[in-house]
N, C-alpha and C positions, 0 to 999 in steps of 0.2 A: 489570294495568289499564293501557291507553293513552294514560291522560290524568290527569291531577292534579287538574283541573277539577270539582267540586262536581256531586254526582249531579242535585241542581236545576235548574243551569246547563243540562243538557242533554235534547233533544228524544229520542223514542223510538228514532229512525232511531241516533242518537249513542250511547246506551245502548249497544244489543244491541254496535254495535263497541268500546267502552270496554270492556265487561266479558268480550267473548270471542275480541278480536284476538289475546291469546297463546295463547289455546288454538287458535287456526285455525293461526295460523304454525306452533306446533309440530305440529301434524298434519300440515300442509302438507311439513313437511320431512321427514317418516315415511316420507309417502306418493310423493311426487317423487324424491325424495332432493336436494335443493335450497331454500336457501332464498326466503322470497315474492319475487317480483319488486322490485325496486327502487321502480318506479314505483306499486307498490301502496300498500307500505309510507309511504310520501311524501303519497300522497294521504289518506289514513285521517289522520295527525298533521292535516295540512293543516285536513280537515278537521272533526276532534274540537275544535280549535282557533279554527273560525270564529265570528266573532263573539263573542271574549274580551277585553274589553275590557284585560286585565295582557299583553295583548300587544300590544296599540295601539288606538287609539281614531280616531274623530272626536269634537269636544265641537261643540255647537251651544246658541248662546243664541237665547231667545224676544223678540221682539223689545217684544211687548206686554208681558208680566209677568215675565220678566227670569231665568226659570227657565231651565237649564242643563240638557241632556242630552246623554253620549255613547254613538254607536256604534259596536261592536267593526268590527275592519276583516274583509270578506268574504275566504273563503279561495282563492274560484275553481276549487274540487276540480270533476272533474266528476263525485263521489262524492256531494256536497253537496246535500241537497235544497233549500237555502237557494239556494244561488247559479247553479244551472243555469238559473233562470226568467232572469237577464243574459244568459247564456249562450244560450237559444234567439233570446231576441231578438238580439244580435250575428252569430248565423250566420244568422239570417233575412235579416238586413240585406244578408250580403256574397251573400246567393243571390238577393236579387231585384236586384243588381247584374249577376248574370251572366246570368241567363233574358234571352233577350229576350221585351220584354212583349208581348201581343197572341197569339202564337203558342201552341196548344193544345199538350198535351202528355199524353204518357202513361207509366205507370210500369210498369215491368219489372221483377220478383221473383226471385230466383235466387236457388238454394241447390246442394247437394251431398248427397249420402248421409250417413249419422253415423258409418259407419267413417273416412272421408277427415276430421271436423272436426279431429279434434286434432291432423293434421299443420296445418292451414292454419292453426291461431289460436297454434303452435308459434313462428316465428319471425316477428321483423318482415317478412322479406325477402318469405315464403309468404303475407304477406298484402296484402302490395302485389300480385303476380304473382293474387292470386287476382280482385282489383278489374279489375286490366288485363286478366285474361281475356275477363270479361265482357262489359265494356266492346269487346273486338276483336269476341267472337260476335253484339253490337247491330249495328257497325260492319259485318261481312261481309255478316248477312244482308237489310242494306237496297239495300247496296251491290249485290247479285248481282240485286234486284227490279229495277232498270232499270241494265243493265249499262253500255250506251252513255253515260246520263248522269253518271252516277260521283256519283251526289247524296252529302251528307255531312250530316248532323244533328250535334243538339246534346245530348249527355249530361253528366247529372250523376250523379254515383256516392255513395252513399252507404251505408256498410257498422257493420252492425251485428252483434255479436256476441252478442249471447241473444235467447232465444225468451220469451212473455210473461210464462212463470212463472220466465225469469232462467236457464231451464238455459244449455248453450252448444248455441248453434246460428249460427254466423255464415254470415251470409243478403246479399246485395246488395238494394239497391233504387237501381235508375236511373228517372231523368227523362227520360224521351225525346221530343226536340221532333218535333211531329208535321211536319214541314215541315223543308227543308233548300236548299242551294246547290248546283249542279249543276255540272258545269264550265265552263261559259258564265257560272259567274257569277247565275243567276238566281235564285230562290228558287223550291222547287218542293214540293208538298205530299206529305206522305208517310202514306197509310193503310195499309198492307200490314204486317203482324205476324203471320208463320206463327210459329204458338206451337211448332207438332209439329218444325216446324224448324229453330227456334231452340235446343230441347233439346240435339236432337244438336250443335250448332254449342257451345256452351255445356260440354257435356262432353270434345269433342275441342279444346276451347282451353284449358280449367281442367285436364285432366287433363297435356296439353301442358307446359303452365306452371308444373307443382307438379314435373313431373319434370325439366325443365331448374332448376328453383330446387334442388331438394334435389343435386344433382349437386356432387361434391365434400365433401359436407357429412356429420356422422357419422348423418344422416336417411337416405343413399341407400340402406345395404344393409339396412335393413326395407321401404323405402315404394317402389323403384323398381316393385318385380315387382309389389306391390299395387294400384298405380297403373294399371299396363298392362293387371290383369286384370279392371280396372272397366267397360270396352270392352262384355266379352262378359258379366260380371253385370247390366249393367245397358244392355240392348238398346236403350232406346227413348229415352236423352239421363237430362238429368240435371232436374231438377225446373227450371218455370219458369213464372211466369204474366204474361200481357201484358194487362192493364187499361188500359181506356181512358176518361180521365179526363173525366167530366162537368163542362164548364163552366171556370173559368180556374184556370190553375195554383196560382194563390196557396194556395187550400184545399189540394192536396196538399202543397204544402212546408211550409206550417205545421203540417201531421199528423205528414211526415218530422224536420219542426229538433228535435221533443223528443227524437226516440229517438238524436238525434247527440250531444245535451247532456246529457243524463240518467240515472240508476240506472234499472235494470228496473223500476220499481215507487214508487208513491205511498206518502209517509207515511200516508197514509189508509187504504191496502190490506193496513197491518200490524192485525188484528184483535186479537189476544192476544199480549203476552211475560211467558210466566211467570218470567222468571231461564234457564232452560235452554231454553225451546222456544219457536219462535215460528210464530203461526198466521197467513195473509194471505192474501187472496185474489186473480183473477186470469183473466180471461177467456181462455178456449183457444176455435178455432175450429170444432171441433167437439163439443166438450161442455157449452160455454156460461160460464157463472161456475164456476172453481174454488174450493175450500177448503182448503187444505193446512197440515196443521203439520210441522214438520221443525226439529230441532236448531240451536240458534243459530248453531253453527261451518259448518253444511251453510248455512244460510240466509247468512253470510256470502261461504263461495264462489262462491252465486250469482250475490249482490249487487257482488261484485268484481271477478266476471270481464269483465266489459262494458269496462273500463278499457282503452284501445290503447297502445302504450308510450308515452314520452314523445316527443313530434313526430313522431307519425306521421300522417298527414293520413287521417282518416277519410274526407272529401269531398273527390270529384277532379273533375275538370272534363276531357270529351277532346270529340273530332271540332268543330265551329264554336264549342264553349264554350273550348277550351281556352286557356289564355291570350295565348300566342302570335299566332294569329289572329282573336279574336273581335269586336276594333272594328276590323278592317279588315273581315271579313265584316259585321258591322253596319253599317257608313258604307256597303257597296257594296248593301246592301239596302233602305235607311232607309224611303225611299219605300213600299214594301212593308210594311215592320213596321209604319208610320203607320196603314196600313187595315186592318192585324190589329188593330192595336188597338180601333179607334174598334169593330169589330166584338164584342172581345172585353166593352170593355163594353156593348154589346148584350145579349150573351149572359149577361153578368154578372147582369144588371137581371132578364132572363127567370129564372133561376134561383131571385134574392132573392124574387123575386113566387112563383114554385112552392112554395119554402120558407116561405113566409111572414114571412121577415126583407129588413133591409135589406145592401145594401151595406156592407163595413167595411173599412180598412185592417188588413194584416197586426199592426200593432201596437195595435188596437183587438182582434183577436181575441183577442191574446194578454193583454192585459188583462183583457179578459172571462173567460178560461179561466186563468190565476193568480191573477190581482187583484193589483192595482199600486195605489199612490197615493203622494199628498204624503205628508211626515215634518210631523208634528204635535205640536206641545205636550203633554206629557201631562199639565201643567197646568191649562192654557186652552184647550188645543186647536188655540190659532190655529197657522196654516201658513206665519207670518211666521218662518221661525227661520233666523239667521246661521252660519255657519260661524265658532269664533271659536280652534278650537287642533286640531292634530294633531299627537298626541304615536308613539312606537315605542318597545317594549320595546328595540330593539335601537340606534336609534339617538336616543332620546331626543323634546324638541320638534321640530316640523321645521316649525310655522308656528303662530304667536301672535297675536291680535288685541289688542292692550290697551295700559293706559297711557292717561292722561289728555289726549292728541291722538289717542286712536285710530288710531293706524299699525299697521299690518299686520306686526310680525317674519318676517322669512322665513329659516332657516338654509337659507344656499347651497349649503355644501358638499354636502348632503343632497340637496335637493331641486335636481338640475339644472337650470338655464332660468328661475329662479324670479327674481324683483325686489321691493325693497320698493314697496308701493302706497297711496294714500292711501286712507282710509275716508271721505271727507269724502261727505256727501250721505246717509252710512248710518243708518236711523233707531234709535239703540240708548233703550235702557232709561236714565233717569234715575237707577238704583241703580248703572248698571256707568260711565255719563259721571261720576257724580264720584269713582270708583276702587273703587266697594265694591262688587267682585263676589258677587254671591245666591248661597247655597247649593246646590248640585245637585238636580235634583228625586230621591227616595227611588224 
């Protein structure tokens, strides 16, 4: 077992990994001849662990009825089904930093064959060179549409590593702005997306890139000659589809931010764990809803491979996103993006009225599609509740609210940057103002 943590304690996603992590790793090492990767192993404790409070807490007191509740500190796994809903919001946040607004966009799907996946999801290095491919064959084949101009657009790359039912299938999807800079400097629209041409462009860059990466490496003398003879098995490029996005980008990157933060699969889409086997469902493209049972160890490797090592940047940013250049191309454009805008929400309003909904911010959607809210009394209810201690298994208190002046404790050493601060103004509880802190609520 994974965890020491109380079978109660834990959600169904948490189970299946508590009761059959050693049986995957020792298979894992049968099979590989190697044990799990590092970063897998890391993330599973991480997060078998979240939200256990004997390993740290926040305490918050109510501010009406004086009841006491803490909770366990988030793991941040991106295994976690707890804490990836932070997580999409945070990478939402840093991508609608980088789009610029107003500007239509469309997504680009790229994959490979399945004999090539398991060199490319093999090393870090294979899988950076596999994003930068793609990202060159968007680049070339816009670039070759008006040669004179030399237009350059805006990619964002996002690379996912399973397919819906979690096998390995590592796939790209870019965000490609429909419109770009030209070398004058202007902004220039860009509708042209040969899908049939982009194929080939897409398999003579990726196949390019896996064979200059494996070069030197103990990958070369299986995968070189394999590589080179993808060419002639596979005539007509390598899979790719070029969709064009209806209405403002926002909706496609709120579709995109889960699958960069997230497990293959909702807790909810687990159906049945008997102890050995587990059943969950799962929409395929062409068959509709699936239903599948399959062995808790198998369901685990699924569920684990999605993981990218530690620091590797699933989302890249190239041509006018990249960081380099993009508020100098934005400042030399501004004027221009102003009127995409004011159009975009045009287009926006025409869409909500089609749809029958309103207009929402990206952080409205995603409330709506996890559910978010205030922390509440589970008392009274009320939504008054204080921050009043943060303790760590490891390193103890590291901030206390208490004492009959209500000052703030803060342990320095711990907490960097920190200062003590006065409570004064804070509306507390008449049982905790004359020192008799309430019971915990149960």
């Amino acid at each position: 077992m994974a965890t020491q943590r109380p079978f109660e304690e834990l959600n169904l996603w948490q189970r299946i990994f508590a009761e059959h992590w050693e049986a995957f790793t020792r298979g894992y090492e049968r099979e590989q001849g190697r044990p799990v990767p590092e970063h897998w192993q890391e993330n599973v404790e991480r997060m078998l662990s979240c939200g256990d409070i004997r390993e740290g807490y926040y305490e918050y007191l109510c501010q009406d009825c004086g009841t006491t509740k803490k909770v366990g500190f988030t793991c941040k796994s991106r295994l976690c089904l707890r804490c990836f809903k932070v997580a999409v919001d945070d990478w939402l946040a840093q991508a609608k930093q980088v789009l610029f607004e107003g500007v239509v966009h469309r997504q680009v799907v790229m994959t490979v064959p399945t004999p090539i996946r398991p060199l490319v999801v093999a090393e870090e290095a294979f899988l950076k060179a596999y994003m930068d491919a793609g990202a060159q064959a968007v680049k070339e084949l816009i670039a070759e549409w008006r040669r004179k101009k030399k237009i350059r657009v805006g990619i964002m790359a996002v690379l996912q590593l399973h397919g819906r039912a979690g096998n390995r299938n590592p796939h790209l999807h870019f965000v490609v702005s429909e419109g770009g800079v030209d070398r004058e400097g202007k902004w220039r629209e860009v509708k042209f997306f040969d899908a049939k041409k982009l194929r080939k462009k897409w398999q003579y860059h990726v196949i390019t890139a896996l064979k200059k990466a494996v070069r030197g490496t103990p990958y070369a003398a299986e995968w070189s000659e394999k590589l080179g003879a993808m060419f002639a098995k596979y005539p007509g490029g390598f899979d790719c589809d070029c969709m064009p996005e209806e209405g403002p980008v926002e909706r496609l990157v709120v579709y995109l931010c889960k699958y960069v933060s997230s497990p293959p699969i909702s807790i909810r889409r687990i159906e049945k764990y008997d102890g050995r086997n587990v059943t969950y469902r799962y929409e395929d493209h062409r068959r509709g809803e699936v239903h599948e049972t399959i062995p808790a160890s198998e369901f685990i490797g699924r569920m684990i491979q999605h993981l990218p090592p530690k620091g590797f940047r699933m989302v890249r940013y190239y041509g006018i996103y990249a960081r380099p250049v993009r508020e100098k191309i934005h400042a030399l454009v501004a004027d221009v993006l102003k009127a995409l805008v004011r159009r975009a929400e045009q287009v926006a309003q025409f869409f909500a009225r089609k749809r029958g909904v309103h207009p929402s911010s990206c952080r409205q959607k995603l409330e709506e599609r996890f559910g978010k809210g205030q922390m509440r009394c589970p008392k009274c209810g009320s939504t008054r509740m204080l921050l009043i201690r943060i303790w760590s298994k490891a390193a103890g208190v590291l901030y206390e609210l208490g004492g009959s002046n209500g000052v703030v404790s803060v342990d320095i050493g711990t907490v960097s940057g920190c200062v003590a601060v006065s409570s004064a103004g804070i509306d507390l509880p008449a049982a905790w103002q004359s020192g008799r802190q309430p019971a915990p609520a149960t």
